[in-house]
MOPAC internal coordinates of N, CA, C and O (Angstrom, degrees):
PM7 1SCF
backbone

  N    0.0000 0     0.00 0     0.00 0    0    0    0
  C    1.4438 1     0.00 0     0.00 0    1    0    0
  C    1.5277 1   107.57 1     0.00 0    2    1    0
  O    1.2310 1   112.79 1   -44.89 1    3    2    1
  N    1.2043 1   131.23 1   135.11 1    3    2    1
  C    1.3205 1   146.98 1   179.91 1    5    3    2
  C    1.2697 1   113.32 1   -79.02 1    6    5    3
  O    1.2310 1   114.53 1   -43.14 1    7    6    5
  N    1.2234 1   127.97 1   136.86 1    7    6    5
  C    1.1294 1   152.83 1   157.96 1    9    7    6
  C    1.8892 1   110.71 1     0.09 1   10    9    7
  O    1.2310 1   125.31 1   111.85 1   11   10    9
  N    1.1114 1   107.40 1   -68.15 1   11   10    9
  C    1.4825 1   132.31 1  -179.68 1   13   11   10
  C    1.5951 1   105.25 1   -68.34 1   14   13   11
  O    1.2310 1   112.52 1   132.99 1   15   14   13
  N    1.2444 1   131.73 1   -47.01 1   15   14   13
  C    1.3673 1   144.77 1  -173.82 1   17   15   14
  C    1.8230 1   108.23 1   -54.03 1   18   17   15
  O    1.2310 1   135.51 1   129.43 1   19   18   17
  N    1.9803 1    87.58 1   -50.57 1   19   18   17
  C    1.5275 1   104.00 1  -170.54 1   21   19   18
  C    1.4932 1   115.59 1   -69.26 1   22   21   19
  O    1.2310 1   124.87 1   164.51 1   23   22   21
  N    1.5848 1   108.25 1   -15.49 1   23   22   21
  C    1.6983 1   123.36 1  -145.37 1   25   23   22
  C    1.9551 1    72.36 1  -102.76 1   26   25   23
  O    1.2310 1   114.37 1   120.84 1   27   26   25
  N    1.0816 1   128.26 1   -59.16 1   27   26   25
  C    1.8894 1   144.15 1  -162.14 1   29   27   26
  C    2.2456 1    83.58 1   -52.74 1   30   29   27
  O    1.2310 1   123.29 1   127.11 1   31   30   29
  N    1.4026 1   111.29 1   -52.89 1   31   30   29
  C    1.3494 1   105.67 1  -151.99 1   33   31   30
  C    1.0669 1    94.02 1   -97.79 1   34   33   31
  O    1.2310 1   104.39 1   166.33 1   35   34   33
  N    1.2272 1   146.42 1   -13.67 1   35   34   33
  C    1.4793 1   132.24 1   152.14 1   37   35   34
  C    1.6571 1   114.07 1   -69.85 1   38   37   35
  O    1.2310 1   120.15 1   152.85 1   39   38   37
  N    1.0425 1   117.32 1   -27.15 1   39   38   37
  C    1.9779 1   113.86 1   157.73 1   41   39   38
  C    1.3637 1   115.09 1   -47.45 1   42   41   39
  O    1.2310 1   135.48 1   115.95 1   43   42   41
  N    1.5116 1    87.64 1   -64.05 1   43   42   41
  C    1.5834 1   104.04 1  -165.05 1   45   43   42
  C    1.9455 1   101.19 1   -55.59 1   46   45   43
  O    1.2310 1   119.29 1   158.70 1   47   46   45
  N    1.1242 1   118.97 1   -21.30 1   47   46   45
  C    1.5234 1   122.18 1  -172.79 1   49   47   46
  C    1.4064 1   131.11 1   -77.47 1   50   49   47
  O    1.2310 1   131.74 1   145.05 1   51   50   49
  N    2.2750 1    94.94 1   -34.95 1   51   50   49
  C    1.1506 1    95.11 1   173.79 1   53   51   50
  C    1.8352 1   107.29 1  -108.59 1   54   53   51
  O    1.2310 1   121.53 1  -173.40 1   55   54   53
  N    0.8959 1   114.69 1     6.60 1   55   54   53
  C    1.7927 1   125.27 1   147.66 1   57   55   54
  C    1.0248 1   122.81 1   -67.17 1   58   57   55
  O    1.2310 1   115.82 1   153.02 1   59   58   57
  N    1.6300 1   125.55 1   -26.98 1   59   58   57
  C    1.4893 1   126.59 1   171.92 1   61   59   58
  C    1.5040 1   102.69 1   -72.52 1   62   61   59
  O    1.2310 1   123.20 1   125.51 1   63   62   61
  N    1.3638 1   111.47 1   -54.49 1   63   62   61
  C    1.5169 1   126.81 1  -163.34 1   65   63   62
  C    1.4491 1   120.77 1   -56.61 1   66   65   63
  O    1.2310 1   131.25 1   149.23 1   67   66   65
  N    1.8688 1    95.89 1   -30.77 1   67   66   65
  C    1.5036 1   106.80 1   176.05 1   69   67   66
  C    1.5349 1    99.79 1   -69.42 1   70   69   67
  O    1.2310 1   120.91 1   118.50 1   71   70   69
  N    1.1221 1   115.87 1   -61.50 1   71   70   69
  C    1.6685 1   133.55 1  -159.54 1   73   71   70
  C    1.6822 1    99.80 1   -57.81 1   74   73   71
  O    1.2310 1   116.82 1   145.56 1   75   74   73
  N    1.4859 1   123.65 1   -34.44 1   75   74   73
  C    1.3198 1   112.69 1  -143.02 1   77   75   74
  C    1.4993 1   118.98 1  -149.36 1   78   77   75
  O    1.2310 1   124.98 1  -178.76 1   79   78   77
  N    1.4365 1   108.04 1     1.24 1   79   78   77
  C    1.2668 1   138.82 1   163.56 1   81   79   78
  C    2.1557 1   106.99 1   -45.91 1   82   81   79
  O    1.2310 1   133.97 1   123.64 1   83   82   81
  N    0.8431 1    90.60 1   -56.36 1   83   82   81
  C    1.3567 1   109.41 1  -171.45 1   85   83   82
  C    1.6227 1    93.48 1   -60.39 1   86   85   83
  O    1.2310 1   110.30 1   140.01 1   87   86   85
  N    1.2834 1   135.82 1   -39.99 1   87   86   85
  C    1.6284 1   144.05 1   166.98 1   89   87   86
  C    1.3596 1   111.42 1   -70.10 1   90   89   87
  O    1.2310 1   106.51 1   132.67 1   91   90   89
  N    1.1186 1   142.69 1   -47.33 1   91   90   89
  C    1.4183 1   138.86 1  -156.65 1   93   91   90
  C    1.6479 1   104.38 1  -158.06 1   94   93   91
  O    1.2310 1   123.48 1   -70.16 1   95   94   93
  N    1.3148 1   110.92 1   109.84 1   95   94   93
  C    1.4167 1   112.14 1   177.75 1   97   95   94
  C    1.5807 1    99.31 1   -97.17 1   98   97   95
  O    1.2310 1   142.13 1   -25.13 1   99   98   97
  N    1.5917 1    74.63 1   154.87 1   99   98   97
  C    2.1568 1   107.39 1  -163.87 1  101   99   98
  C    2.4532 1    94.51 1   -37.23 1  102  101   99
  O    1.2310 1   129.37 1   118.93 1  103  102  101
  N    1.2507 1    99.55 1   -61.07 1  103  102  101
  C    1.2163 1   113.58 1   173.02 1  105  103  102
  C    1.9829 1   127.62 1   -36.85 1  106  105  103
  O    1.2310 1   132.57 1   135.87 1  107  106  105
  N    1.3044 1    93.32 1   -44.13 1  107  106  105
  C    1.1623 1   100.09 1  -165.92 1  109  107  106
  C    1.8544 1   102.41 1   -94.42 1  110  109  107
  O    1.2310 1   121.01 1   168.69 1  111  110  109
  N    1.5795 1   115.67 1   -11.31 1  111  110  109
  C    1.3436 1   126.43 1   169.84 1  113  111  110
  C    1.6298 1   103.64 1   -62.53 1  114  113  111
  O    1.2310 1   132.52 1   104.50 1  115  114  113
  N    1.1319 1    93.43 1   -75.50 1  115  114  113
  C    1.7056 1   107.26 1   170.89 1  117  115  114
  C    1.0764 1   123.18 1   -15.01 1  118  117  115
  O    1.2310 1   127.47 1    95.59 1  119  118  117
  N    1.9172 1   103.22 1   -84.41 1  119  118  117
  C    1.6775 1   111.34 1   167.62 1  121  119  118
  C    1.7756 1   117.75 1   -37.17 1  122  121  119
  O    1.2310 1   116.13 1   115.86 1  123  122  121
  N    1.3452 1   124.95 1   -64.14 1  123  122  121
  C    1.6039 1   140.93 1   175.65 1  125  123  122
  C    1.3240 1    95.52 1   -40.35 1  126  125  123
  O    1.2310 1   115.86 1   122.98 1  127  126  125
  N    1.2130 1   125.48 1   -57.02 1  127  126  125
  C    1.6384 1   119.22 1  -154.83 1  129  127  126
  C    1.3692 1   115.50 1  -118.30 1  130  129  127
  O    1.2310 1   124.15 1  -138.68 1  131  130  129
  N    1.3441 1   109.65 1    41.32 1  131  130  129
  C    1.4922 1   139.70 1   161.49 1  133  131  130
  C    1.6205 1   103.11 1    34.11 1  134  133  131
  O    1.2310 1   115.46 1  -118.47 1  135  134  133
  N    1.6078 1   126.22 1    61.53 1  135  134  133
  C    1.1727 1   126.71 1   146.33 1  137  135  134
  C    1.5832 1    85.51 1    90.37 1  138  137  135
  O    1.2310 1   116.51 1  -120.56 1  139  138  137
  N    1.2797 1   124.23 1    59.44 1  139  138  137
  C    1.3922 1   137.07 1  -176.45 1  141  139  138
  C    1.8433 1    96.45 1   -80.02 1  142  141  139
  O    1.2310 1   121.54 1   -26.75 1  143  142  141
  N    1.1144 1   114.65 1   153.25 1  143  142  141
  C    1.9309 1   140.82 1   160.40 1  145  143  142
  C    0.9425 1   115.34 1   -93.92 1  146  145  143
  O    1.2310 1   124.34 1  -118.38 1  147  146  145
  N    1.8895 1   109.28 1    61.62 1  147  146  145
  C    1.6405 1   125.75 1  -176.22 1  149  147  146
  C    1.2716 1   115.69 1   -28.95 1  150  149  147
  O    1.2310 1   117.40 1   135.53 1  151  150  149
  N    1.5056 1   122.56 1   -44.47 1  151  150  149
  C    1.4504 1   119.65 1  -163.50 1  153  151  150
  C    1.5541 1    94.95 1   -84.84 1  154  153  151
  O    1.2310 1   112.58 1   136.28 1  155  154  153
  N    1.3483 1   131.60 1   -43.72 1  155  154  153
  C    1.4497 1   112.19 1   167.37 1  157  155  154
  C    1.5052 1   134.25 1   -35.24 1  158  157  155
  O    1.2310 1   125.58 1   116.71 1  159  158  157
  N    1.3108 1   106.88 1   -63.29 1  159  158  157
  C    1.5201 1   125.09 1   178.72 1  161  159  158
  C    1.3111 1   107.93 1   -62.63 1  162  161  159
  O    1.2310 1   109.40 1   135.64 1  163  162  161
  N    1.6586 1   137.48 1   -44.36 1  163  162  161
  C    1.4475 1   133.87 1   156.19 1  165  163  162
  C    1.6259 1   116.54 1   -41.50 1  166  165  163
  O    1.2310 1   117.66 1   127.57 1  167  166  165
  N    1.2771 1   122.05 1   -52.43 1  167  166  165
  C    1.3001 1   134.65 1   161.45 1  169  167  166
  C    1.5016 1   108.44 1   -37.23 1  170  169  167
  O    1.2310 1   111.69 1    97.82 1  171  170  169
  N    0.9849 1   133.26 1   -82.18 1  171  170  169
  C    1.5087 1   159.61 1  -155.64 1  173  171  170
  C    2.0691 1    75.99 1   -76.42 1  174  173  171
  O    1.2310 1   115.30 1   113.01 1  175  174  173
  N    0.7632 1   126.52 1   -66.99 1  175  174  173
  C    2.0412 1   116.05 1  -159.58 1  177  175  174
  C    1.6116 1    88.53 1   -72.44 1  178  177  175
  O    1.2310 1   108.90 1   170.54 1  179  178  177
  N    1.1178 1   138.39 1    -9.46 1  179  178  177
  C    1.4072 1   144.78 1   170.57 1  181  179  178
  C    1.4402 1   119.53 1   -52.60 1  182  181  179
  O    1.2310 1   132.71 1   133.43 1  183  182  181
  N    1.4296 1    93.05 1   -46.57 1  183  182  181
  C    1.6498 1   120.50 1   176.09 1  185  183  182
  C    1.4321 1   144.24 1   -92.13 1  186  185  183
  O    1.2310 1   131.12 1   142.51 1  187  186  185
  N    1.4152 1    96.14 1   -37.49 1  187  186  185
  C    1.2333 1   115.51 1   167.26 1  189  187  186
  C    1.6611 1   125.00 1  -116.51 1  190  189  187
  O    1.2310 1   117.75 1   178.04 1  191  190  189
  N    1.6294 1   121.89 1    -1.96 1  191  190  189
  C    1.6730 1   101.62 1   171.13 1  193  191  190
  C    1.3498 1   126.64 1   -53.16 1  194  193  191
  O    1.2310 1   115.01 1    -2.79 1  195  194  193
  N    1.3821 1   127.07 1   177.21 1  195  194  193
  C    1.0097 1   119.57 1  -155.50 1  197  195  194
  C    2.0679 1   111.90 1   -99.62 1  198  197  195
  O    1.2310 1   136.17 1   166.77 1  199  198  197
  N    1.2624 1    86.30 1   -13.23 1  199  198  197
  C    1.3562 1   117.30 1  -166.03 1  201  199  198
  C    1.9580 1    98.02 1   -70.72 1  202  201  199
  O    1.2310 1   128.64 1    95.79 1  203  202  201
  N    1.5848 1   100.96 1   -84.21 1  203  202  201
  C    1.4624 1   105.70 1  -179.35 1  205  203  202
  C    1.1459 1   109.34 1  -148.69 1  206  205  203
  O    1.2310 1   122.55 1  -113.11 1  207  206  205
  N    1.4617 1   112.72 1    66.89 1  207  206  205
  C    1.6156 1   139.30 1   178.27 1  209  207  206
  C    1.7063 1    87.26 1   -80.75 1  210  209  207
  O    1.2310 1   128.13 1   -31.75 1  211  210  209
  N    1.6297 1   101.94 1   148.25 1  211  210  209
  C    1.8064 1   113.49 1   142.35 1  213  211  210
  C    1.2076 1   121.83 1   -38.15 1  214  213  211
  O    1.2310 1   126.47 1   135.10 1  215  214  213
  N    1.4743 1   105.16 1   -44.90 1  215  214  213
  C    1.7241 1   105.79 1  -170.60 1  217  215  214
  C    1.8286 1   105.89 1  -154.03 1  218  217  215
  O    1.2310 1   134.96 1  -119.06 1  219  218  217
  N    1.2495 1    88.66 1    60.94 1  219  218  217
  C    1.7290 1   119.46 1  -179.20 1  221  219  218
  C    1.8691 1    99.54 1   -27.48 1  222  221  219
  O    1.2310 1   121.96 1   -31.65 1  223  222  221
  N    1.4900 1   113.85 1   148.35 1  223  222  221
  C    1.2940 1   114.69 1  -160.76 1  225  223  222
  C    1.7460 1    83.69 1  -136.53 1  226  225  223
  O    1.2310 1   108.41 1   -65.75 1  227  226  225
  N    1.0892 1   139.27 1   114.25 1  227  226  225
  C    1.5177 1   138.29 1  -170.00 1  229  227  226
  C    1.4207 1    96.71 1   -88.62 1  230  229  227
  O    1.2310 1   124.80 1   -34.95 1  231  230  229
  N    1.3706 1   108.40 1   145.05 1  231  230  229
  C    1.6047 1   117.72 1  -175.26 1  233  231  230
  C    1.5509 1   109.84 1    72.79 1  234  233  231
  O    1.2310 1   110.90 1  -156.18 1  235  234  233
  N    1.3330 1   134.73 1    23.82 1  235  234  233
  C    1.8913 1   118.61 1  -162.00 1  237  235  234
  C    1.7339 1    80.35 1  -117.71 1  238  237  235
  O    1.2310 1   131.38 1   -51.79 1  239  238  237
  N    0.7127 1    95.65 1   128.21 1  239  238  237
  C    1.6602 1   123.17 1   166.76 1  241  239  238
  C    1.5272 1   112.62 1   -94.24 1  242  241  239
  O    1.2310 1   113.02 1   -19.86 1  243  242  241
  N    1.6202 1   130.80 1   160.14 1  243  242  241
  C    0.7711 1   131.22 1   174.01 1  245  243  242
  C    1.8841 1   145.30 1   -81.92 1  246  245  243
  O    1.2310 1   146.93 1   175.30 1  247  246  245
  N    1.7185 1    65.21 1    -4.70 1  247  246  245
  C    1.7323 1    84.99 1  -179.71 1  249  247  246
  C    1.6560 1    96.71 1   -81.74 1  250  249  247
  O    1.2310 1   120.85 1   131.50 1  251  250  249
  N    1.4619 1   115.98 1   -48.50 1  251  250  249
  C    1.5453 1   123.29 1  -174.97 1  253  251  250
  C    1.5506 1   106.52 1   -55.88 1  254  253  251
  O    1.2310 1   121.59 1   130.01 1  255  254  253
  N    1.1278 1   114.56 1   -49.99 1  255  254  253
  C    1.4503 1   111.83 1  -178.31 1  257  255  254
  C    1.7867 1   113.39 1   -74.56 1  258  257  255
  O    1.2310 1   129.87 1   174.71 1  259  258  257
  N    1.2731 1    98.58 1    -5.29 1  259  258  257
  C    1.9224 1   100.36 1   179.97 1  261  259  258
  C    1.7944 1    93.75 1   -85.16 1  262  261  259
  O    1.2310 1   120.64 1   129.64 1  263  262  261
  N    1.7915 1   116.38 1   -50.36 1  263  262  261
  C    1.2919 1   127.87 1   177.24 1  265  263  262
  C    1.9861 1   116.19 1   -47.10 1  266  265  263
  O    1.2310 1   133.80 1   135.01 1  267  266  265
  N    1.1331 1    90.93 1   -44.99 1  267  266  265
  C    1.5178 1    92.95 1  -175.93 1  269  267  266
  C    1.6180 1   107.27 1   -75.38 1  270  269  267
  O    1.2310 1   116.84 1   130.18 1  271  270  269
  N    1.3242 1   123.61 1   -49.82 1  271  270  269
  C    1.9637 1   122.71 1   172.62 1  273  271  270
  C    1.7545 1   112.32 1   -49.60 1  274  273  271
  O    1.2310 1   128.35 1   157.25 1  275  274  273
  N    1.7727 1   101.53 1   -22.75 1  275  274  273
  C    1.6583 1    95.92 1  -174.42 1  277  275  274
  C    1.8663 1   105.14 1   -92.39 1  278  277  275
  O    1.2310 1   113.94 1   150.73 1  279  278  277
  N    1.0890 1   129.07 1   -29.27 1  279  278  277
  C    1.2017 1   131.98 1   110.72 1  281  279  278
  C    1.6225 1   132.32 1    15.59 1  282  281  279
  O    1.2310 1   130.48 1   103.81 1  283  282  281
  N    1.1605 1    97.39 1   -76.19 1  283  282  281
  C    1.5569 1    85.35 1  -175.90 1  285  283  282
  C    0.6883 1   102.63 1  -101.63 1  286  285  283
  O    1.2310 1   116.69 1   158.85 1  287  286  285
  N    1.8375 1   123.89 1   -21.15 1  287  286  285
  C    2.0457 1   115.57 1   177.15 1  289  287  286
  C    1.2887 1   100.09 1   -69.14 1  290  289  287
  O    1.2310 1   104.61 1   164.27 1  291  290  289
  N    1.4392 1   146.03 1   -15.73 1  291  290  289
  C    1.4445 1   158.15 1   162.43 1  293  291  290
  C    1.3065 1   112.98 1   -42.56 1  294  293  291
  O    1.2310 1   122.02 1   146.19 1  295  294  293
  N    1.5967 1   113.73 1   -33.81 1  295  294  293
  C    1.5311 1   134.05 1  -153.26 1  297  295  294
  C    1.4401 1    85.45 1  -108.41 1  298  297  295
  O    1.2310 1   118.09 1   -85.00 1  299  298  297
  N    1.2199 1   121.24 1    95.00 1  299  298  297
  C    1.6012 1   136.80 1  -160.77 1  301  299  298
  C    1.8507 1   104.49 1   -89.28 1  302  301  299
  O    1.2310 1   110.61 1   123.36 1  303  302  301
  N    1.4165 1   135.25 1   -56.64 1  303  302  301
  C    1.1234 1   130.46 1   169.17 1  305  303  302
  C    1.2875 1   103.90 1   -72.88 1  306  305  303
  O    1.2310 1   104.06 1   124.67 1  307  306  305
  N    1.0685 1   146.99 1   -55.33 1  307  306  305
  C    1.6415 1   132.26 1  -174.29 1  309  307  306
  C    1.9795 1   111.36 1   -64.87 1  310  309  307
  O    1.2310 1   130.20 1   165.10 1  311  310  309
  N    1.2900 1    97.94 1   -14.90 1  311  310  309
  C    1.8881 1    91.48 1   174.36 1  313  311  310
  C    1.4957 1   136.15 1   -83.68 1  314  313  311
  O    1.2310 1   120.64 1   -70.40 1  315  314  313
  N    1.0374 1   116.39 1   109.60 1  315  314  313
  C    1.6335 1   135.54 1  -133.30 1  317  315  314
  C    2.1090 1    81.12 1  -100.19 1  318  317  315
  O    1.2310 1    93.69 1  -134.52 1  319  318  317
  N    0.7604 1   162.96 1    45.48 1  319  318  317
  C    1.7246 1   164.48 1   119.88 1  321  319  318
  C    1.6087 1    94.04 1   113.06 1  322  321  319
  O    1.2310 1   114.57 1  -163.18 1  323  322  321
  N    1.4497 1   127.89 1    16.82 1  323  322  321
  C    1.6348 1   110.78 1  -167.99 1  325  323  322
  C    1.8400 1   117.05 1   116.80 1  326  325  323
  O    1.2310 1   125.71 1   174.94 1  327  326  325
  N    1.2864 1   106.63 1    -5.06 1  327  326  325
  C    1.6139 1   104.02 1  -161.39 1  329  327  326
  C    1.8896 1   105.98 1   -79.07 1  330  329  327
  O    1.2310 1   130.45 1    37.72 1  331  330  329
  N    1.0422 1    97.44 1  -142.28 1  331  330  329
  C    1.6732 1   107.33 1  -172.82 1  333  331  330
  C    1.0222 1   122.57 1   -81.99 1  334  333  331
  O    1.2310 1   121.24 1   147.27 1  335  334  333
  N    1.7872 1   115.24 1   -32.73 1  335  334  333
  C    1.5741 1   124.92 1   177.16 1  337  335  334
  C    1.6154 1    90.07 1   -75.27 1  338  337  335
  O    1.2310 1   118.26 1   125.34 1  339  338  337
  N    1.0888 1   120.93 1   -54.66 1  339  338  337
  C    1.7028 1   106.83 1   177.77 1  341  339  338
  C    1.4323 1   124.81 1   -33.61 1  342  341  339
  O    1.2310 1   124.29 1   115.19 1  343  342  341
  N    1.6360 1   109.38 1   -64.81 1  343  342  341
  C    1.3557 1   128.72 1   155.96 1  345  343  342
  C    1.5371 1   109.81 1   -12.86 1  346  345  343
  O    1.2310 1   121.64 1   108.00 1  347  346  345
  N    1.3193 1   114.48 1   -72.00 1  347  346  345
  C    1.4784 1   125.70 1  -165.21 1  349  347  346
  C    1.4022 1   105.32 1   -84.23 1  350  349  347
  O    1.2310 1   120.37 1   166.76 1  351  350  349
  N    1.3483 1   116.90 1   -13.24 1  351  350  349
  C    1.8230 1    93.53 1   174.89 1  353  351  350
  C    1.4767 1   111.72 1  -106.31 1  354  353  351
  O    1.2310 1   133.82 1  -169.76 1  355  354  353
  N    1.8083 1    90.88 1    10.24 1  355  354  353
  C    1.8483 1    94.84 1   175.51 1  357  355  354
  C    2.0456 1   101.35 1   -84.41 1  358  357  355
  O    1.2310 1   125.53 1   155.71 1  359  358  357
  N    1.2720 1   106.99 1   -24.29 1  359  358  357
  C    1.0621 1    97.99 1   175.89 1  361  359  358
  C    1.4375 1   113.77 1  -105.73 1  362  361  359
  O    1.2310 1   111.36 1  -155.40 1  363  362  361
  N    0.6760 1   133.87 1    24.60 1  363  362  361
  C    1.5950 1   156.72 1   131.18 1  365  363  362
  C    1.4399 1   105.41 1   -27.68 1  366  365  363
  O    1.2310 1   128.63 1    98.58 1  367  366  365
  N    1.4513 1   100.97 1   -81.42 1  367  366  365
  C    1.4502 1   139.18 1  -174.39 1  369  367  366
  C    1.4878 1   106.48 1   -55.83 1  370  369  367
  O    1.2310 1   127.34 1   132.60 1  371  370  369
  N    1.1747 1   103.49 1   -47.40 1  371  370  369
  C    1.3383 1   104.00 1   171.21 1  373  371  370
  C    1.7983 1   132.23 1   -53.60 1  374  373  371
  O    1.2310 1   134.40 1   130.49 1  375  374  373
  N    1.6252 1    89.76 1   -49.51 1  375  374  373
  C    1.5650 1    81.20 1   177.07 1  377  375  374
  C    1.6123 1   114.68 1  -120.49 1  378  377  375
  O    1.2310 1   128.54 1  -140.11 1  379  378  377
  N    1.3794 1   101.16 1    39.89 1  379  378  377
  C    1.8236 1   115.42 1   141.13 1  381  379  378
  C    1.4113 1   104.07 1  -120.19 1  382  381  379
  O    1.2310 1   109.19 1  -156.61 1  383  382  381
  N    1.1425 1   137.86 1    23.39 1  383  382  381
  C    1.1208 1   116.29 1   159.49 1  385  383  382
  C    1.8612 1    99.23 1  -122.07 1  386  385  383
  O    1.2310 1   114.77 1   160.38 1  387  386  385
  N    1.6441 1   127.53 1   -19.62 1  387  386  385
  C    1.2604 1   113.00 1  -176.57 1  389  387  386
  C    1.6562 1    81.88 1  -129.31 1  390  389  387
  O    1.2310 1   118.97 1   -73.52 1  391  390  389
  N    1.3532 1   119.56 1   106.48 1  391  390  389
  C    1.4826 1   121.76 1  -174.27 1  393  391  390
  C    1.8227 1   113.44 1   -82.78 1  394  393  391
  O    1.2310 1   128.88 1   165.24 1  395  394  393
  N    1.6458 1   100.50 1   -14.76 1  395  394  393
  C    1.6543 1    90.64 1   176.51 1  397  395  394
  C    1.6316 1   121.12 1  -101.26 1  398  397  395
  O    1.2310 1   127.51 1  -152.91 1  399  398  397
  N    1.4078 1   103.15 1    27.09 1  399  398  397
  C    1.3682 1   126.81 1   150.27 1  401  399  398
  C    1.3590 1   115.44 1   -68.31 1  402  401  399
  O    1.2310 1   127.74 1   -37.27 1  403  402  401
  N    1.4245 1   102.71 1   142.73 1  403  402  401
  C    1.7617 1   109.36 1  -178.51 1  405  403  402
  C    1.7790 1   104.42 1   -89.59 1  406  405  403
  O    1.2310 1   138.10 1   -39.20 1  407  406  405
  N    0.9764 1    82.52 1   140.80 1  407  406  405
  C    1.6600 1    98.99 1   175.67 1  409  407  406
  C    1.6488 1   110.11 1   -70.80 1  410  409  407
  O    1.2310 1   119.44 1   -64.51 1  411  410  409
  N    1.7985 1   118.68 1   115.49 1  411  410  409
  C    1.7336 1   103.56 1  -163.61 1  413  411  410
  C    1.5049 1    84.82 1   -89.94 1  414  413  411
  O    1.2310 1   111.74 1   174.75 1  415  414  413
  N    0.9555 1   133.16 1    -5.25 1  415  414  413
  C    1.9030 1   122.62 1  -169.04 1  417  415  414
  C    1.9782 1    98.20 1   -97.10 1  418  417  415
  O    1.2310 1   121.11 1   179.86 1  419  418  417
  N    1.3574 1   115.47 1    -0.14 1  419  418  417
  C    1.9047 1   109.25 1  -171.81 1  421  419  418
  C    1.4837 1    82.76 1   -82.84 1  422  421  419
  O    1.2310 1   127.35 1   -35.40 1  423  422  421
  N    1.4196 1   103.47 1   144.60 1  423  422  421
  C    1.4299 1   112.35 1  -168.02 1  425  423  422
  C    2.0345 1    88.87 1  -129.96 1  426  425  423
  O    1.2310 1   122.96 1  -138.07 1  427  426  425
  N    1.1043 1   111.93 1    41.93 1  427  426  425
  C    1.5454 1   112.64 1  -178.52 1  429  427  426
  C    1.8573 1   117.74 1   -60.28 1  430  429  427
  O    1.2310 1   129.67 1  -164.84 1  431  430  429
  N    1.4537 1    98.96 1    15.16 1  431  430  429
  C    1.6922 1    87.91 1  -153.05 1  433  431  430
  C    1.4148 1    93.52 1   -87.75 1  434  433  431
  O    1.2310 1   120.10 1   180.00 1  435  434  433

C-alpha cells in the first residue's frame, strides 16, 4: 500500500471511529466479522456505503460488504494486499452474490 492509500485509510478510520464508534466497537467488529482486514473493509465501505460512499451501493449493509472483502481476501492468488482490483472484485462479489443491489459503476443516466 502506498504512502497516499495508507494516509486516505487512516482518515477514513478515524472518521469512521468519530462518526460510529458509539455503534460498533473496534472489539465487537472483530468478534461479528470473524477476524475481518479492518483496513480492507474500511477501504471497500469507503467506496461503496450507502450513506456517502464514492460510488454509494443502496441497500449494502455492513455485514454484506464485510462478507464480500472476506471473499476475495479468501481468493488467495488473485489478492493483490487491499488495492483497487481488490476493491472492484469485492464488489463484484457483491452484486453476484446480493443481485438486488444497485450496480454503483451502471452509468444508465
Amino acid at each position: 500500500m502506498d504512502d497516499q492509500t495508507r494516509k486516505s485509510v487512516e482518515e477514513f478510520k478515524e472518521k469512521w471511529n468519530r462518526e460510529n464508534l458509539h455503534k460498533y466497537k473496534w472489539c465487537h467488529i472483530k468478534n461479528w466479522c470473524g477476524g475481518v482486514n479492518f483496513e480492507f473493509l474500511s477501504y471497500c465501505w469507503s467506496f461503496y456505503n450507502p450513506s456517502d460512499g464514492v460510488y454509494p451501493i443502496d441497500g449494502l449493509s455492513l455485514e454484506m460488504m464485510n462478507e464480500a472483502c472476506q471473499l476475495v481476501e479468501a481468493a488467495e492468488p488473485d489478492w493483490c494486499g487491499g488495492d483497487t482490483e481488490d476493491r472492484l472484485s469485492a464488489c463484484k462479489v457483491l452484486l453476484a452474490k446480493f443481485p438486488h443491489l444497485s450496480n454503483p459503476y451502471d452509468t444508465d443516466d
